[in-house]
KELORO-922037 format. One record per residue (C-alpha): residue number from 1; residue in three letters; chain; x, y, z. Coordinates in steps of 0.2 Angstrom, whole numbers, plus 5000, padded with zeros to 4 digits. Example, Ala and Ser with C-alpha at 12.3 -4.5 7.8 and 13.67 -1.06 7.14 Angstrom:
2
pt n:1 | res:ALA | chain:A | X:5062 | Y:4978 | Z:5039
pt n:2 | res:SER | chain:A | X:5068 | Y:4995 | Z:5036
This chain:
247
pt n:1 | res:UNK | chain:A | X:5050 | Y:5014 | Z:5089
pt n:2 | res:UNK | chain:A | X:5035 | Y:5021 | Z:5077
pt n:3 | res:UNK | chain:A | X:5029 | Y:5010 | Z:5062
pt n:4 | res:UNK | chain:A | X:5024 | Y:5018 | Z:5045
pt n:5 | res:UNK | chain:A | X:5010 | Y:5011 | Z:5035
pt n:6 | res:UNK | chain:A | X:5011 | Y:5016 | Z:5017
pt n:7 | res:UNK | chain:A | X:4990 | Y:5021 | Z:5018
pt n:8 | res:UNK | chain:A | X:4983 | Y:5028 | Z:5002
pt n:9 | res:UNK | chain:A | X:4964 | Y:5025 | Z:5008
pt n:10 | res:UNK | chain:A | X:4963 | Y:5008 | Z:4997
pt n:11 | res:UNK | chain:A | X:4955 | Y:4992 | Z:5003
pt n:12 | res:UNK | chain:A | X:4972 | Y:4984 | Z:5006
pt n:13 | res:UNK | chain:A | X:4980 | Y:4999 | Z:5015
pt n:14 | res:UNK | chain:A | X:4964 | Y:5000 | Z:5027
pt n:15 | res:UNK | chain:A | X:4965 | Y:4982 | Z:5033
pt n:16 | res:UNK | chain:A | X:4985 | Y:4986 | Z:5037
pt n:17 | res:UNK | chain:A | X:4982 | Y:5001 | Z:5046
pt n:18 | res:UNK | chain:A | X:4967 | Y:4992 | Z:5056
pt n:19 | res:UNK | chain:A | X:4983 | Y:4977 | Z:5061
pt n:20 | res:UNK | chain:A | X:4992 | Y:4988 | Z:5063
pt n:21 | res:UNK | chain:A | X:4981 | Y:4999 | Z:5077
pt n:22 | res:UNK | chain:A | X:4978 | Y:4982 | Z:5083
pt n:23 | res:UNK | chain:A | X:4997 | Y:4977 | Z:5087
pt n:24 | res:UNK | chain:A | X:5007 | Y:4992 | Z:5091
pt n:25 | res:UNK | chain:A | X:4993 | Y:5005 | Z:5095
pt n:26 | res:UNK | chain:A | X:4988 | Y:5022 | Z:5084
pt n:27 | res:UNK | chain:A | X:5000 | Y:5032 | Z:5095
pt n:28 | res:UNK | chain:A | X:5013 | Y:5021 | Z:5088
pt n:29 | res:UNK | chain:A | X:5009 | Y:5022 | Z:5067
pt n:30 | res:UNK | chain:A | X:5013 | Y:5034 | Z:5054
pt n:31 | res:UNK | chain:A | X:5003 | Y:5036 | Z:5039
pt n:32 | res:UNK | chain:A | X:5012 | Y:5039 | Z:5024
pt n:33 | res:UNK | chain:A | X:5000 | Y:5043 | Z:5005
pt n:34 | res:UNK | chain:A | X:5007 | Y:5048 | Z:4991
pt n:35 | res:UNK | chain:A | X:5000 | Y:5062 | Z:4979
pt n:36 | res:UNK | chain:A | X:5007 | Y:5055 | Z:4962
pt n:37 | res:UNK | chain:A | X:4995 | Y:5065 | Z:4950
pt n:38 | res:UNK | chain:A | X:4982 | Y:5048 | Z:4949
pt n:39 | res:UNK | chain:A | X:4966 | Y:5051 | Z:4945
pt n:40 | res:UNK | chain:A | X:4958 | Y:5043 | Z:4960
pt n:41 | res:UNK | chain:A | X:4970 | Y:5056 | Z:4976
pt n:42 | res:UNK | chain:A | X:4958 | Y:5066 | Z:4983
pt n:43 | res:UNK | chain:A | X:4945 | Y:5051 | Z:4986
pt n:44 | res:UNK | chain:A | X:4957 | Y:5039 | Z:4990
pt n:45 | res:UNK | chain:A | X:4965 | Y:5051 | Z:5001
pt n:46 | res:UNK | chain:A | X:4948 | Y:5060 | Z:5010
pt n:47 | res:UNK | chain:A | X:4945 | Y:5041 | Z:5016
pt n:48 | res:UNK | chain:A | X:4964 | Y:5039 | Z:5022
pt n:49 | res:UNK | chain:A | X:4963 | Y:5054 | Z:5033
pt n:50 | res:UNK | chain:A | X:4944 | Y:5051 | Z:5038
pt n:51 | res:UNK | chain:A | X:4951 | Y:5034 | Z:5046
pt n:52 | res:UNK | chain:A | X:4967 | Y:5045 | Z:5053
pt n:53 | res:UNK | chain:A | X:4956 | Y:5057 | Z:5062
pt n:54 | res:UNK | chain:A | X:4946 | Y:5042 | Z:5069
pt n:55 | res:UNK | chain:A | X:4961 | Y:5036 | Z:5077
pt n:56 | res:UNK | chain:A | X:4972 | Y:5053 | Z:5080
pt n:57 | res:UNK | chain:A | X:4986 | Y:5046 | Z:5068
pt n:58 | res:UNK | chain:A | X:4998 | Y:5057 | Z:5061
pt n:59 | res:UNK | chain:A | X:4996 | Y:5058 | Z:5042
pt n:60 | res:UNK | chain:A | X:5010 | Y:5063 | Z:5029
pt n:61 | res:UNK | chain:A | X:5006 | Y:5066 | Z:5011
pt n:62 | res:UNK | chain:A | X:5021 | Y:5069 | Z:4997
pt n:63 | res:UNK | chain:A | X:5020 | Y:5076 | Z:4982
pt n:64 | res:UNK | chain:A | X:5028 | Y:5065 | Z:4968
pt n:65 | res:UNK | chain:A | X:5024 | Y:5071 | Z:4950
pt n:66 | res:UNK | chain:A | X:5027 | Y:5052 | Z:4943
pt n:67 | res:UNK | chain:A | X:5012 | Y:5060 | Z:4929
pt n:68 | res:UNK | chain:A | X:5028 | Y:5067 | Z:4921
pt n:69 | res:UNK | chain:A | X:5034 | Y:5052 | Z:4917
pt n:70 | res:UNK | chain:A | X:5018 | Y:5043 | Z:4908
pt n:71 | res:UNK | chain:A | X:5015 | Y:5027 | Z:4903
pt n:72 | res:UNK | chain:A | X:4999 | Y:5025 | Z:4915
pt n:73 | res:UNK | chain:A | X:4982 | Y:5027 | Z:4913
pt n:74 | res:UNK | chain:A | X:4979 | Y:5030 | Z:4931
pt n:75 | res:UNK | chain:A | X:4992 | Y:5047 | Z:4931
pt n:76 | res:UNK | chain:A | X:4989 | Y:5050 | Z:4911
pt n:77 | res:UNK | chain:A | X:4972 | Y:5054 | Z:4907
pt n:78 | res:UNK | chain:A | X:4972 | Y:5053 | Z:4888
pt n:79 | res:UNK | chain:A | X:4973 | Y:5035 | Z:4890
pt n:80 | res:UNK | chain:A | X:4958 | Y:5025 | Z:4893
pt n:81 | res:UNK | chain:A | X:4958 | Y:5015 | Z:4909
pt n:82 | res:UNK | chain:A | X:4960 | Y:4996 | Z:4903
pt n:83 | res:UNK | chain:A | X:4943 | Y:4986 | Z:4912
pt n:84 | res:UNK | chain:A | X:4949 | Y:4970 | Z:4907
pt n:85 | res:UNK | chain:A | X:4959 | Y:4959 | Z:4920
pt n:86 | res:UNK | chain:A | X:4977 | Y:4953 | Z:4910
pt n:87 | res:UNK | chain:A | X:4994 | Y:4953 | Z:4917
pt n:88 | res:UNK | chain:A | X:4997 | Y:4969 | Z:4906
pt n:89 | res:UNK | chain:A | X:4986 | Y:4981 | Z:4915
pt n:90 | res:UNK | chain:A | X:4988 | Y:4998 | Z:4909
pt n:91 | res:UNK | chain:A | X:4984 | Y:5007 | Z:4926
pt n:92 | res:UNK | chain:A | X:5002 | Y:4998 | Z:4934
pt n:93 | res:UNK | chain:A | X:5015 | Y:5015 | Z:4936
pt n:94 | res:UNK | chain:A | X:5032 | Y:5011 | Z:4931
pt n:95 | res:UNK | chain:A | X:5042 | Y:5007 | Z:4948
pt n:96 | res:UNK | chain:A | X:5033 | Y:5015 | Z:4956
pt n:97 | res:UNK | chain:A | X:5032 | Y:5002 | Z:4973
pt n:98 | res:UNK | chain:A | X:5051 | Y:5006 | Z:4971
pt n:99 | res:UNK | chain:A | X:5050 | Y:5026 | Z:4972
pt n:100 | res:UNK | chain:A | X:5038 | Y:5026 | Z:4985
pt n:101 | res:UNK | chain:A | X:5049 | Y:5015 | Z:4995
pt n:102 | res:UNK | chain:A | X:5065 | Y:5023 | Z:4995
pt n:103 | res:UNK | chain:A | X:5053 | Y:5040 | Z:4999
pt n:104 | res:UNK | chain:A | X:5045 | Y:5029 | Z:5015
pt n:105 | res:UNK | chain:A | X:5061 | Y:5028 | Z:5020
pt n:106 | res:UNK | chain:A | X:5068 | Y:5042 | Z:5019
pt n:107 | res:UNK | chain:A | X:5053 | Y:5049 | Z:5032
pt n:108 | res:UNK | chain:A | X:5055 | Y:5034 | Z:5041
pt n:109 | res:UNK | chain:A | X:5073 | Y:5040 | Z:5046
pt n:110 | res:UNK | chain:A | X:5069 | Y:5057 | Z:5050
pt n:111 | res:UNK | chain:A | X:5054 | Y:5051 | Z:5060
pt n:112 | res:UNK | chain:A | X:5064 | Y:5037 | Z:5068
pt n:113 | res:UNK | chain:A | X:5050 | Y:5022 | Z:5062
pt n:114 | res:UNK | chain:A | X:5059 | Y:5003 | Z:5059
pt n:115 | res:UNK | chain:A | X:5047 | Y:4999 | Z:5050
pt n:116 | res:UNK | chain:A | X:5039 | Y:5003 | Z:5032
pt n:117 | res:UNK | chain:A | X:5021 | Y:4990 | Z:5030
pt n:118 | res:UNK | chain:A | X:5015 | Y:4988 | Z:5013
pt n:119 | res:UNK | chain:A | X:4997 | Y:4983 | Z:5008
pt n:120 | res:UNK | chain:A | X:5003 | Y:4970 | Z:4994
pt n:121 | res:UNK | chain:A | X:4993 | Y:4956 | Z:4992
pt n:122 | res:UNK | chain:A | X:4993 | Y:4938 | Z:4983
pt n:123 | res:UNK | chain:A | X:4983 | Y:4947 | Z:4970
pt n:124 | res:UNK | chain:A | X:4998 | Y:4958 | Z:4966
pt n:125 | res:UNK | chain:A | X:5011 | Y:4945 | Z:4969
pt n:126 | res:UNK | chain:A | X:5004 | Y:4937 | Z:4955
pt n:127 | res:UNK | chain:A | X:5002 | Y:4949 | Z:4943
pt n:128 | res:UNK | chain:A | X:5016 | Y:4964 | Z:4945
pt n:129 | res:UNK | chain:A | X:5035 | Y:4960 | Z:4948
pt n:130 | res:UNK | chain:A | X:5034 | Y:4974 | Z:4961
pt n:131 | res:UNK | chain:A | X:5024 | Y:4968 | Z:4972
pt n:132 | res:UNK | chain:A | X:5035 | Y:4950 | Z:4977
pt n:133 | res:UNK | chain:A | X:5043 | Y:4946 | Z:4992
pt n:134 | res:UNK | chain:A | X:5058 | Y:4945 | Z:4982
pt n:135 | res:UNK | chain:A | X:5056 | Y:4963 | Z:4976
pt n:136 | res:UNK | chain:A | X:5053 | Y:4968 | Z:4996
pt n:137 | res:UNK | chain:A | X:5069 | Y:4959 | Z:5003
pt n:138 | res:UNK | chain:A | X:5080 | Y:4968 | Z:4988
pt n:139 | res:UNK | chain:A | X:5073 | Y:4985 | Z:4992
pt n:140 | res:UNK | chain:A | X:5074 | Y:4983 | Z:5012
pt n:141 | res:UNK | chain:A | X:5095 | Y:4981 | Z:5007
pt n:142 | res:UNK | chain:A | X:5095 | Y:4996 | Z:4997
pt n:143 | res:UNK | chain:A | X:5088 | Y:5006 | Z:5010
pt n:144 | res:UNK | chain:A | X:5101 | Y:4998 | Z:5023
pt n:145 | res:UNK | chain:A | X:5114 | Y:5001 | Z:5012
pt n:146 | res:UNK | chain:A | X:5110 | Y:5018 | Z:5006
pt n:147 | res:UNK | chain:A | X:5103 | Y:5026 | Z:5026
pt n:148 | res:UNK | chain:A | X:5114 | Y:5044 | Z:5031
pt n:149 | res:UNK | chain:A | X:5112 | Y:5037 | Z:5050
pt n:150 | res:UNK | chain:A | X:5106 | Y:5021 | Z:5057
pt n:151 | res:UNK | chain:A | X:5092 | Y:5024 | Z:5065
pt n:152 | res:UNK | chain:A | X:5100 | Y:5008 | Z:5079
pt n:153 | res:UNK | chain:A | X:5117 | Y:5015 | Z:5078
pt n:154 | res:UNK | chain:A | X:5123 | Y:4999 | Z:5068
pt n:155 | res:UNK | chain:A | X:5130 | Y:5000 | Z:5050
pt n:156 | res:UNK | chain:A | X:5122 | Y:4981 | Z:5043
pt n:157 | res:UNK | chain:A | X:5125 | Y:4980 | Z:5025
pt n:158 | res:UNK | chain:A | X:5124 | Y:4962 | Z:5016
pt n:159 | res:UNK | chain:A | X:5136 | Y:4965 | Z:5003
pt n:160 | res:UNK | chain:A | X:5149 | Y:4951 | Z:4995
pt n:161 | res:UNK | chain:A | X:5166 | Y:4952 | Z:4989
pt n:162 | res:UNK | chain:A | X:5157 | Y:4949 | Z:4972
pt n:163 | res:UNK | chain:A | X:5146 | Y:4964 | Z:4976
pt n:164 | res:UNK | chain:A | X:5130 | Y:4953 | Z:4974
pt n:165 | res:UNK | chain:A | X:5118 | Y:4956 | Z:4988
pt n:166 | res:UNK | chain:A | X:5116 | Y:4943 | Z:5001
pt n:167 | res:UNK | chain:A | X:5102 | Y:4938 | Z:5013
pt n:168 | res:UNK | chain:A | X:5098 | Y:4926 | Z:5027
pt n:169 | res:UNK | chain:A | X:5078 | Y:4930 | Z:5035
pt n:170 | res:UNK | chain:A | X:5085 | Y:4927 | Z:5050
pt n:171 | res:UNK | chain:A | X:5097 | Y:4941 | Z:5047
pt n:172 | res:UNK | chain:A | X:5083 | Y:4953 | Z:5046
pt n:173 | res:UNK | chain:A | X:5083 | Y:4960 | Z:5064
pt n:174 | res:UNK | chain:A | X:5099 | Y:4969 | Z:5060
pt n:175 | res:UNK | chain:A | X:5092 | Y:4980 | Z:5047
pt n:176 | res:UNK | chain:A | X:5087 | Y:4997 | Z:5052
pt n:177 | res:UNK | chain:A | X:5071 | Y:4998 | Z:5044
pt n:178 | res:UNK | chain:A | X:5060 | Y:4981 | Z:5036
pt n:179 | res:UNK | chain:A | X:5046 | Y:4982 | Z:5023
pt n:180 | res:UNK | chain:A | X:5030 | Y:4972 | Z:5033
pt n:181 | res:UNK | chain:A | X:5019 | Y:4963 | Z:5018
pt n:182 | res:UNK | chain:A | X:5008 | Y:4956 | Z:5031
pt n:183 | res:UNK | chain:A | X:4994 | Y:4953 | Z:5016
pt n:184 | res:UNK | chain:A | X:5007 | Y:4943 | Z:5005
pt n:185 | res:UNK | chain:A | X:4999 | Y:4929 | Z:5007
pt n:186 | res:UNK | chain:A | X:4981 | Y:4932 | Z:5010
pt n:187 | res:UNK | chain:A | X:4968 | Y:4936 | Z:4996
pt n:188 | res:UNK | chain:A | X:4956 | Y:4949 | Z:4997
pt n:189 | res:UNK | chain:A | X:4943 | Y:4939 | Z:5003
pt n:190 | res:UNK | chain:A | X:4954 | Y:4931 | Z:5017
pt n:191 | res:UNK | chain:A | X:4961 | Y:4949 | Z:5020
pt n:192 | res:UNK | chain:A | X:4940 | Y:4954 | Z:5022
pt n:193 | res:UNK | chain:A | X:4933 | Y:4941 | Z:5030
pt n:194 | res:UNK | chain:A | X:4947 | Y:4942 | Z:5043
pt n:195 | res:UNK | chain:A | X:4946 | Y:4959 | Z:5045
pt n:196 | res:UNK | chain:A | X:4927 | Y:4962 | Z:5048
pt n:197 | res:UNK | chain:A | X:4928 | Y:4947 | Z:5063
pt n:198 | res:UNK | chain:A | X:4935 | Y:4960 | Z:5072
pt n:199 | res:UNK | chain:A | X:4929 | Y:4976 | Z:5065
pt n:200 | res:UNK | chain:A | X:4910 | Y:4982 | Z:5058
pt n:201 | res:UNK | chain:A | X:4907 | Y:4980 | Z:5039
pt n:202 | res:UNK | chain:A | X:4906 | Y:4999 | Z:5038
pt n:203 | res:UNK | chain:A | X:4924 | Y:4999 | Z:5043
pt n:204 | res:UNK | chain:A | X:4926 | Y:4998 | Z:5024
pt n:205 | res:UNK | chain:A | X:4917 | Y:5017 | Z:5022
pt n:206 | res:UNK | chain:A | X:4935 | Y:5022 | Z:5026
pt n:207 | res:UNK | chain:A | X:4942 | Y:5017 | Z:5012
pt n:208 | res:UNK | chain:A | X:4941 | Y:5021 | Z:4992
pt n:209 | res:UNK | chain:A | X:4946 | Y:5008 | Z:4977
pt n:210 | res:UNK | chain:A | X:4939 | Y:5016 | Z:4961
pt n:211 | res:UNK | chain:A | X:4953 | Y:5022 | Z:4948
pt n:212 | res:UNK | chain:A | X:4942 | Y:5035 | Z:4942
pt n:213 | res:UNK | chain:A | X:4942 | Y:5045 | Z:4957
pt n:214 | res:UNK | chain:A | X:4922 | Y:5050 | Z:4956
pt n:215 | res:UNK | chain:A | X:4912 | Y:5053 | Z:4972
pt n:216 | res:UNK | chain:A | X:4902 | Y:5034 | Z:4968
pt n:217 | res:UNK | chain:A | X:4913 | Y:5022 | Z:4962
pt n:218 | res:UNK | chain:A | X:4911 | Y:5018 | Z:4944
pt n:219 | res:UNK | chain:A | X:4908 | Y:4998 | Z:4949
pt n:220 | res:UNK | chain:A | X:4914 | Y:4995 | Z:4932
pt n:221 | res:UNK | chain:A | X:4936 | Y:4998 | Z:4931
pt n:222 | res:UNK | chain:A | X:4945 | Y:4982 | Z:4938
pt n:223 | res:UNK | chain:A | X:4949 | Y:4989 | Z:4953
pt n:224 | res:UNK | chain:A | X:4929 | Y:4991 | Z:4958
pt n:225 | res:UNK | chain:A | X:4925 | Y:4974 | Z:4949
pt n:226 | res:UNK | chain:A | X:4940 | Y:4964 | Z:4961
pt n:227 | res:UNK | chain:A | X:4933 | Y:4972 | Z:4976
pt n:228 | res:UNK | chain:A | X:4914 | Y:4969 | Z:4975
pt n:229 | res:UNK | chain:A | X:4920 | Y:4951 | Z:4971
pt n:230 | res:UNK | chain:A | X:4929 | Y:4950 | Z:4987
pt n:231 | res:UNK | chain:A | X:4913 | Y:4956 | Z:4995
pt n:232 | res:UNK | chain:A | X:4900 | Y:4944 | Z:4986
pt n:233 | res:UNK | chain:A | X:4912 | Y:4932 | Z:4987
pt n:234 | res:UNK | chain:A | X:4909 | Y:4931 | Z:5007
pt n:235 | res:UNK | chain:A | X:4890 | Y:4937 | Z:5009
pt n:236 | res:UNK | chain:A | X:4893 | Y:4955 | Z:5011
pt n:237 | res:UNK | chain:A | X:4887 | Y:4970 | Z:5005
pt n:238 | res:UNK | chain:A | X:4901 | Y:4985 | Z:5001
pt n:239 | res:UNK | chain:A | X:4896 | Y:5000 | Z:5011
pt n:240 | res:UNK | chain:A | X:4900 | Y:5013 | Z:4996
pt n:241 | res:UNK | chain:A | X:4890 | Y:5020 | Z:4984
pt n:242 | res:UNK | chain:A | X:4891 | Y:5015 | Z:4964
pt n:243 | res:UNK | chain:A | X:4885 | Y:5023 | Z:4949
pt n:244 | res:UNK | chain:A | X:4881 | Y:5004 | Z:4944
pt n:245 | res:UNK | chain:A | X:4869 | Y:4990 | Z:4953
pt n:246 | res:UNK | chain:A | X:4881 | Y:4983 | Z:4966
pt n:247 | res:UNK | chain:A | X:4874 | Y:4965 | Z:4963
């Protein structure tokens, strides 16, 4: 069965896709980007399909006007993008790693995929509620419990008496469709330096991390400032371009 990566042309979404190629071959993987009105789409997602063309993936891209509901600088542009790295970031978009999810797996079922891979790293677990394994395993039983046709044919639901959700990871196979959070675990520096063994540092040109969404990244917002730490951090130089000294 096809796997979906959730792709939208950032650092962390690159290096699943690359695993993923790796594992199950490109003929195998959806990619799946979300237009949600942030500043940084059309960047972000000019690197995902460059990396898509490369490969001859198939790339879906929905429409998801979460700029409607506010409350992020990333999707609301009269508020100033917060540089300062606090657990109360004001770029984080209210649920939505629950929103896309239950979108992903709504395409995953029609395009029959058993597998929904997320780009969430430690750097995330640590900081944002959503991006947990505890958040993941909840959300692959809602899907199970809410899919209009099992993509196996089974009807697996881990639901008690009490109506409080159950689980056993061993359990997992049975579900239709799993979230992948293959990064979890890793930093960005692990995720890099494991990634360009295998691959060229320019790899990394297929990818887009600034929250501004300018043709050179700002090198300035904590998105640009986390990732040219990863970078330094193991010797490298970042490919792009910055309106700033990259050292």
């Amino acid at each position: 069965m096809k796997k979906m990566v959730l792709h939208s042309g950032g650092m962390d979404s690159l290096s699943v896709m690359l695993d993923y190629i790796e594992n199950y071959g490109a003929s195998n993987i959806l990619s799946l980007g979300f237009n949600y009105g942030q500043r940084n789409f059309n960047m972000e997602n000019m690197a995902a399909q460059r990396l898509c063309y490369k490969y001859n993936i198939e790339r879906i891209v929905l429409d998801v006007p979460l700029g409607q509901i506010g409350g992020s600088s990333l999707t609301d542009y009269s508020i100033d993008i917060n540089n300062k790295n606090s657990n109360d970031q004001n770029t984080a978009v209210p649920m939505r790693n629950g929103i896309f999810l239950m979108l992903a797996a709504s395409v995953a079922q029609v395009n029959n995929c058993d597998t929904i891979a997320v780009g969430s790293c430690i750097e995330d677990k640590e900081n944002y509620r959503d991006g947990r394994s505890v958040f993941f395993r909840a959300m692959e039983l809602a899907i199970q419990c809410g899919l209009t046709r099992p993509i196996r044919g089974k009807e697996y639901v881990f639901i008690d008496d009490f109506y409080r959700m159950t689980y056993h990871e061993d359990e997992r196979q049975n579900l239709d469709i799993v979230i992948d959070t293959p990064l979890i675990n890793e930093t960005k520096v692990q995720t890099l330096k494991r990634i360009i063994k295998r691959y060229s540092i320019d790899v990394y040109n297929e990818s887009y991390t600034c929250y501004l969404g300018d043709t050179l990244s700002c090198g300035e917002c904590l998105a640009c400032q986390k990732r040219l730490k990863a970078f330094k951090t193991i010797g490298e130089i970042d490919p792009l371009s910055y309106k700033t000294n990259k050292e």
